[in-house]
Backbone as a chain_set.jsonl record, in Angstrom:
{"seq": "XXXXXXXXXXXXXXXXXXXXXXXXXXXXXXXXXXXXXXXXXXXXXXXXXXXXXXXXXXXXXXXXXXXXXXXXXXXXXXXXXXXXXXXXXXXXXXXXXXXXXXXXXXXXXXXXXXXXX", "coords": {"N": [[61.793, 36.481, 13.075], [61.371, 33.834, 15.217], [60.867, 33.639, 18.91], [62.932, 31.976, 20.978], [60.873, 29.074, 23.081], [60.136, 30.1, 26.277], [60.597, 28.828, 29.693], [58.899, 27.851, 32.893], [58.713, 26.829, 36.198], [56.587, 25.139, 37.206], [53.402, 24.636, 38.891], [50.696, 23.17, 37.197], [48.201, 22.979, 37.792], [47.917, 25.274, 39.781], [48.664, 27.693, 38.015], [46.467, 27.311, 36.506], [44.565, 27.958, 38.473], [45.54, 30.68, 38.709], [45.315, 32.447, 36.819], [42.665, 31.723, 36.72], [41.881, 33.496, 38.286], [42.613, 35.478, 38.167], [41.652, 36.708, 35.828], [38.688, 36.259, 36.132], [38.744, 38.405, 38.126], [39.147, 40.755, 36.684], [37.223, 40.932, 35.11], [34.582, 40.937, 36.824], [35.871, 43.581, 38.705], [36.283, 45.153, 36.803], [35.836, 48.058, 34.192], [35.927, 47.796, 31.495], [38.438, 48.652, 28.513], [39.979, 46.337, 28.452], [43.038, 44.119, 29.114], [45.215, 41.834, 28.29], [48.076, 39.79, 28.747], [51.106, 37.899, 27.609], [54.307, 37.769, 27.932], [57.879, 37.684, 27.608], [60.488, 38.754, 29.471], [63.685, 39.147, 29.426], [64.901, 37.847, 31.793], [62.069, 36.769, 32.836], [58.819, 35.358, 32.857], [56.193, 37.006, 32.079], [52.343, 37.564, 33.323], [50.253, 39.383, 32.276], [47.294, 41.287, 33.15], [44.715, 44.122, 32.88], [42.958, 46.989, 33.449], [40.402, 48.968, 33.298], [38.934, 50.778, 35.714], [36.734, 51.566, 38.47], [36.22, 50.768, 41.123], [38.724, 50.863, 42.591], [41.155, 52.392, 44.473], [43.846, 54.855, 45.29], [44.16, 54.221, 47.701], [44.092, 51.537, 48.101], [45.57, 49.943, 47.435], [47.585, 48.763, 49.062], [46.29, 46.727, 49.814], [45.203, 44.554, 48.459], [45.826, 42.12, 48.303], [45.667, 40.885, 50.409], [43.98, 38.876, 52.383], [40.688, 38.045, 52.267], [40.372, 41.017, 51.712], [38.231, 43.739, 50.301], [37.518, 46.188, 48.513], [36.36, 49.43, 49.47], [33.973, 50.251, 47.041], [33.407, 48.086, 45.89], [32.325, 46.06, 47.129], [29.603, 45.764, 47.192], [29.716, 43.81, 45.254], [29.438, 41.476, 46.135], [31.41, 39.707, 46.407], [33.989, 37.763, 47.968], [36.73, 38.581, 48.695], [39.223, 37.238, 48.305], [40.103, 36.124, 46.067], [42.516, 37.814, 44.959], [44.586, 37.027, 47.31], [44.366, 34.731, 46.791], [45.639, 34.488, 44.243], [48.281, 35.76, 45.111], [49.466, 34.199, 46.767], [49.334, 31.563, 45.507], [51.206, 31.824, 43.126], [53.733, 32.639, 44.477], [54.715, 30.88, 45.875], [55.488, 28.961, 43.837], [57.516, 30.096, 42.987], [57.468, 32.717, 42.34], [56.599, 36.383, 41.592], [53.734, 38.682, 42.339], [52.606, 41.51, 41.229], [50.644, 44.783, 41.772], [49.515, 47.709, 40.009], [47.871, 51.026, 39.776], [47.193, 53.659, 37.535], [45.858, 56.392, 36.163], [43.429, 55.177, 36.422], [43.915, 53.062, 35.171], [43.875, 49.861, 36.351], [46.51, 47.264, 36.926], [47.517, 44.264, 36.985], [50.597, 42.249, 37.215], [51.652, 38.824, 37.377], [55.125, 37.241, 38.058], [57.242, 35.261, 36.439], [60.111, 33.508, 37.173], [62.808, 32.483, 34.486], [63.315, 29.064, 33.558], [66.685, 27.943, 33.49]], "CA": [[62.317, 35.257, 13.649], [60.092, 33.178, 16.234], [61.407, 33.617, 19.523], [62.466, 30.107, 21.519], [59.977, 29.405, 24.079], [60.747, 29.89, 28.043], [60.127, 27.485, 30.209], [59.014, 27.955, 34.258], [58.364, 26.067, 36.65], [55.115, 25.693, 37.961], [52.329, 23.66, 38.922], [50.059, 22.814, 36.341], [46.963, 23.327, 38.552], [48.033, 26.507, 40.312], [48.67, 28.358, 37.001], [45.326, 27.602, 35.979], [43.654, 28.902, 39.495], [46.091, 32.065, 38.706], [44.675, 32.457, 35.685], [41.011, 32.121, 36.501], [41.126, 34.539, 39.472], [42.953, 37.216, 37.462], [39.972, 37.097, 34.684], [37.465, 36.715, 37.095], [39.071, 39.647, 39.159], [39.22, 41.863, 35.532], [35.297, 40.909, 34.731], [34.015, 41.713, 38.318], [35.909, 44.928, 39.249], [36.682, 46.125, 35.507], [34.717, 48.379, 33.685], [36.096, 48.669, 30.075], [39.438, 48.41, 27.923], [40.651, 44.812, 29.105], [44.215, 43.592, 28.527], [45.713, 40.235, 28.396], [49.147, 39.572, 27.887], [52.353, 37.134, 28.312], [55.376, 38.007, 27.672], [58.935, 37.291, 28.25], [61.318, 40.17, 30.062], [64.981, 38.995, 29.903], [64.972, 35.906, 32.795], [61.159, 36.014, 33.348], [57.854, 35.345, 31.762], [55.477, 37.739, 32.316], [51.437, 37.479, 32.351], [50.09, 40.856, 32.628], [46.214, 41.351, 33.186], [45.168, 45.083, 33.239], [41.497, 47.113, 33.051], [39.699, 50.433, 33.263], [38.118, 50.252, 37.111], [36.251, 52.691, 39.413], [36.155, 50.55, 42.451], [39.719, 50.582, 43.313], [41.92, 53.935, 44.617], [45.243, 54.379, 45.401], [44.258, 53.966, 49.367], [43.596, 50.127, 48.215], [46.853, 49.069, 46.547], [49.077, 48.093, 49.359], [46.162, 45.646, 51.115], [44.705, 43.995, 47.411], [46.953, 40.927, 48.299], [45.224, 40.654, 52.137], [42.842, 38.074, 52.311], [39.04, 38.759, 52.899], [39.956, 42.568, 51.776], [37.608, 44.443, 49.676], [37.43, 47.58, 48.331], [35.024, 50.308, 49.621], [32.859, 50.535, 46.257], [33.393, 46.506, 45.806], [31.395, 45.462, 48.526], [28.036, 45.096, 46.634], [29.399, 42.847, 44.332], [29.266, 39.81, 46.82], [33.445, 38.926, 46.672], [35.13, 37.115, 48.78], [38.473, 39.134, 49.171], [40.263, 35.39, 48.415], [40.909, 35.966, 44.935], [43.917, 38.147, 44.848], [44.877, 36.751, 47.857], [44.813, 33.107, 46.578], [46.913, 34.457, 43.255], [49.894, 35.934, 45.359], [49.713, 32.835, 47.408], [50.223, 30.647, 44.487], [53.008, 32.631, 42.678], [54.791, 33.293, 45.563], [54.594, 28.854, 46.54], [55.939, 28.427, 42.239], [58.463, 31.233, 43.079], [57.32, 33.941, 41.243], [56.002, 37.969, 42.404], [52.559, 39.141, 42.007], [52.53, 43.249, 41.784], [49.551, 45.818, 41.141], [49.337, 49.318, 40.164], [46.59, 51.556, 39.451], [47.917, 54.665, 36.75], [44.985, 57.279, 35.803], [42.189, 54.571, 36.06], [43.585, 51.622, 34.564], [44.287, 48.974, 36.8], [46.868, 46.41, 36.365], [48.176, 42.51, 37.848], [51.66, 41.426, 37.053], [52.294, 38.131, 37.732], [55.803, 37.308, 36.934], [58.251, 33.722, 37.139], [61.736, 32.948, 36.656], [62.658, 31.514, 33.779], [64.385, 28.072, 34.225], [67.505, 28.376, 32.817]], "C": [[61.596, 34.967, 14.959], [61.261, 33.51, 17.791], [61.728, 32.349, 20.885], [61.471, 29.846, 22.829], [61.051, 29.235, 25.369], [60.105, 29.225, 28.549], [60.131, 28.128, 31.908], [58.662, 26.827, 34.864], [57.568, 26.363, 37.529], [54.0, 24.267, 37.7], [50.875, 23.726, 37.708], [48.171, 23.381, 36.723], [46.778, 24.902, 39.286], [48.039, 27.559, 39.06], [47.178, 27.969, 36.32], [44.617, 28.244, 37.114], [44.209, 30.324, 38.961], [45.318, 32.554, 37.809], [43.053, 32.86, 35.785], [40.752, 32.683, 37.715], [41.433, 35.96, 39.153], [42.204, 37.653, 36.136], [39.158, 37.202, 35.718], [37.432, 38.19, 38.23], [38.179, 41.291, 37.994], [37.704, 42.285, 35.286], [34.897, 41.544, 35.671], [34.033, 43.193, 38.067], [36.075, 45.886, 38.073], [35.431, 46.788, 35.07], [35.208, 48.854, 32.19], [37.48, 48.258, 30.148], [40.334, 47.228, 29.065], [41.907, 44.572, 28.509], [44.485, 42.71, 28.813], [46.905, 39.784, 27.713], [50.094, 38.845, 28.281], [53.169, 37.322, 27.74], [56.756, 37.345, 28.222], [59.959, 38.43, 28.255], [62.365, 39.748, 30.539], [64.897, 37.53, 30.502], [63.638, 35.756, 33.178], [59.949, 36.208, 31.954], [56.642, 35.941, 32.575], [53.755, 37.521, 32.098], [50.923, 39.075, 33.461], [48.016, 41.005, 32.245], [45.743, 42.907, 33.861], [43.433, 45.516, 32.77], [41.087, 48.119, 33.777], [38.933, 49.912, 35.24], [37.57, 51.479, 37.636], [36.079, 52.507, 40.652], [37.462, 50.433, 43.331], [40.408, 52.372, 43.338], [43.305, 53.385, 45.024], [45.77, 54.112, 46.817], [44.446, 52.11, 49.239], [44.483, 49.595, 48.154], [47.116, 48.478, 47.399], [47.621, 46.947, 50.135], [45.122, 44.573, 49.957], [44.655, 42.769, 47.574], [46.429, 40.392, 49.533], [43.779, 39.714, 51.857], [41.74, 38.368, 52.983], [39.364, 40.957, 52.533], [39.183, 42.466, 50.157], [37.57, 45.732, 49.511], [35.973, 48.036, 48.79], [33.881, 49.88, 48.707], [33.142, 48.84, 45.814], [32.041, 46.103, 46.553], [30.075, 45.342, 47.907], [27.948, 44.454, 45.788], [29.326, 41.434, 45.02], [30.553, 39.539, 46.588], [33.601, 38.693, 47.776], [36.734, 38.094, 49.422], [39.191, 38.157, 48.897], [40.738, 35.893, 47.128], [42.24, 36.094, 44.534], [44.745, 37.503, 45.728], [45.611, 35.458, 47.481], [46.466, 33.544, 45.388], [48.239, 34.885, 43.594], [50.287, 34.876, 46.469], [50.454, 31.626, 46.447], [51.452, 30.949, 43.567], [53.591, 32.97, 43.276], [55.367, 31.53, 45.751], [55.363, 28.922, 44.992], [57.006, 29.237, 42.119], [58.365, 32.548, 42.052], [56.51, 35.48, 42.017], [54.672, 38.239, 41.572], [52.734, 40.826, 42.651], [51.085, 43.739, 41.255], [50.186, 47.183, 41.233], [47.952, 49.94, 39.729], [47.502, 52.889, 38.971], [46.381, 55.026, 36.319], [43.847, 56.142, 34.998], [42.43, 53.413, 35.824], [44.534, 50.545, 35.655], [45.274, 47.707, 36.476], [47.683, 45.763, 37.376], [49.266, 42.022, 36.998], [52.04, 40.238, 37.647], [53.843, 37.512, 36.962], [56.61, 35.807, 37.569], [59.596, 33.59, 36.566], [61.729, 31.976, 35.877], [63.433, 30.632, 33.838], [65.805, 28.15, 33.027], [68.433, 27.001, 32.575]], "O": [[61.272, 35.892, 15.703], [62.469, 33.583, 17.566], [60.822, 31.935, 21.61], [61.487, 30.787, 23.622], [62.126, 28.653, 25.512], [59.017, 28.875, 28.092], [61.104, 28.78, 32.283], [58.311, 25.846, 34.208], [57.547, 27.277, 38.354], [53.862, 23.391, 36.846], [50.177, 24.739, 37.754], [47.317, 23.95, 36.043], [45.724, 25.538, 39.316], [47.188, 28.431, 39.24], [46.943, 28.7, 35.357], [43.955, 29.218, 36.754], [43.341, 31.174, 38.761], [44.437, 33.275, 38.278], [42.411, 33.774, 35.268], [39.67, 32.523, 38.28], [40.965, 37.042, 39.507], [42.229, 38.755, 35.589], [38.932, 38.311, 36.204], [36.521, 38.746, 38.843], [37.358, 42.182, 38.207], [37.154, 43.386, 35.259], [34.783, 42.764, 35.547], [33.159, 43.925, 37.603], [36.037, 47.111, 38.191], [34.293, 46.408, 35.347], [34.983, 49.975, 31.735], [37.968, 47.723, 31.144], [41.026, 47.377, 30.073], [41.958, 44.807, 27.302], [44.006, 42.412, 29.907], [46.963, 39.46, 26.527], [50.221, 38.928, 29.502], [52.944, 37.023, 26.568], [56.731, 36.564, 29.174], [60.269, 39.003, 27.211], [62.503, 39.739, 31.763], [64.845, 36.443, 29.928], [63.472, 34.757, 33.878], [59.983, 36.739, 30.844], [56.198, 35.4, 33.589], [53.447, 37.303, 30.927], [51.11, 39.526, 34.591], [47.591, 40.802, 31.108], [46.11, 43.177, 35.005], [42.731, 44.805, 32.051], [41.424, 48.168, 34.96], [38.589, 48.801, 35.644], [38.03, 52.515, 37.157], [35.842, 53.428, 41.432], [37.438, 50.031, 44.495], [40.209, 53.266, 42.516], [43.78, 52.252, 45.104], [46.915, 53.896, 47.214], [44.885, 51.468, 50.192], [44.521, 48.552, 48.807], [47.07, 47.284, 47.104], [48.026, 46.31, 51.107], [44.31, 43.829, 50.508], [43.692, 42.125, 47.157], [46.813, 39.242, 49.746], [42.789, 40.013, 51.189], [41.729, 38.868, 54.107], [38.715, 41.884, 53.017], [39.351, 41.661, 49.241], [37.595, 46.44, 50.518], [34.889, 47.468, 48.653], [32.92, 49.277, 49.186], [32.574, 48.864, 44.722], [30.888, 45.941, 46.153], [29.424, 44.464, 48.473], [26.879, 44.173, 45.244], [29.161, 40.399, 44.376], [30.485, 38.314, 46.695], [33.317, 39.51, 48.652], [37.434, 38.026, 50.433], [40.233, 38.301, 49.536], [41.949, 36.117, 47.105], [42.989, 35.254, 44.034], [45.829, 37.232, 45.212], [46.779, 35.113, 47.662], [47.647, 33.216, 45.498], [49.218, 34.651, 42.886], [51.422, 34.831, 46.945], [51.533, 31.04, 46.533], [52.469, 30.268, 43.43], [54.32, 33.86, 42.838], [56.568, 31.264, 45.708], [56.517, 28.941, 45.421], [57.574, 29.147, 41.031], [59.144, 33.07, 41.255], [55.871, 35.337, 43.059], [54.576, 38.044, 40.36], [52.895, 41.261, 43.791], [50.477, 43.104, 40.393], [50.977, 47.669, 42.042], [47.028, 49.216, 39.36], [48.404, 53.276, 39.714], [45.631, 54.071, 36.117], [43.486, 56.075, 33.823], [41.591, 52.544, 36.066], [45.765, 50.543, 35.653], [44.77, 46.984, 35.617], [48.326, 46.28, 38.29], [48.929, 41.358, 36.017], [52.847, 40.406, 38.562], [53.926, 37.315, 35.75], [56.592, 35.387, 38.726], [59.859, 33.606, 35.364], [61.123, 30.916, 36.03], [64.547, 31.021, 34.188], [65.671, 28.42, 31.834], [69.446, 27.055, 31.878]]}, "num_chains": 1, "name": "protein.A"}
């Protein structure tokens, strides 16, 4: 049985920047087994973007979200630091949380939104 769709609310334009800074993040800093997924978890809708990395540690996590940061072994790819920055800017403005973790290599970006009810 299909499940009914959820509905958020969100800018039309911002959910596509989100979108093309959390691929462009995956391509860059990833190196291998890519994930891509949306879901729905109770009251929200989940998109979950996740990927094998070697340039990120677990010193990096809490400053990912800081604008102009870069990771140590980043730094010779020419980034900006804006990307992540911009995406917990815009899901935070549409009311929604942007988390990371890093688990034995594989990196992963939760953005998540309330679903309108």
């Amino acid at each position: 049985m299909a499940e009914a769709p959820a509905y958020i609310y969100a800018d039309s334009h911002g959910i596509k920047r989100i979108l093309e800074n959390l691929i462009r993040n995956a391509l860059v800093h990833g190196s291998g087994e890519y994930g891509f997924s949306l879901s729905k978890n109770g009251d929200a809708v989940e998109i979950t973007i996740s990927n094998r990395t070697d340039s990120i540690e677990e010193a990096d996590m809490e400053h990912l979200f800081d604008r102009f940061y870069t990771t140590e072994r980043s730094r010779t790819r020419k980034t900006t630091g804006l990307g992540l920055a911009i995406v917990k800017l815009f899901t935070e403005k549409m009311g929604g949380k942007a988390k990371v973790e890093l688990r034995e290599g594989i990196f992963t970006i939760r953005v998540v939104f309330p679903v309108v009810q």
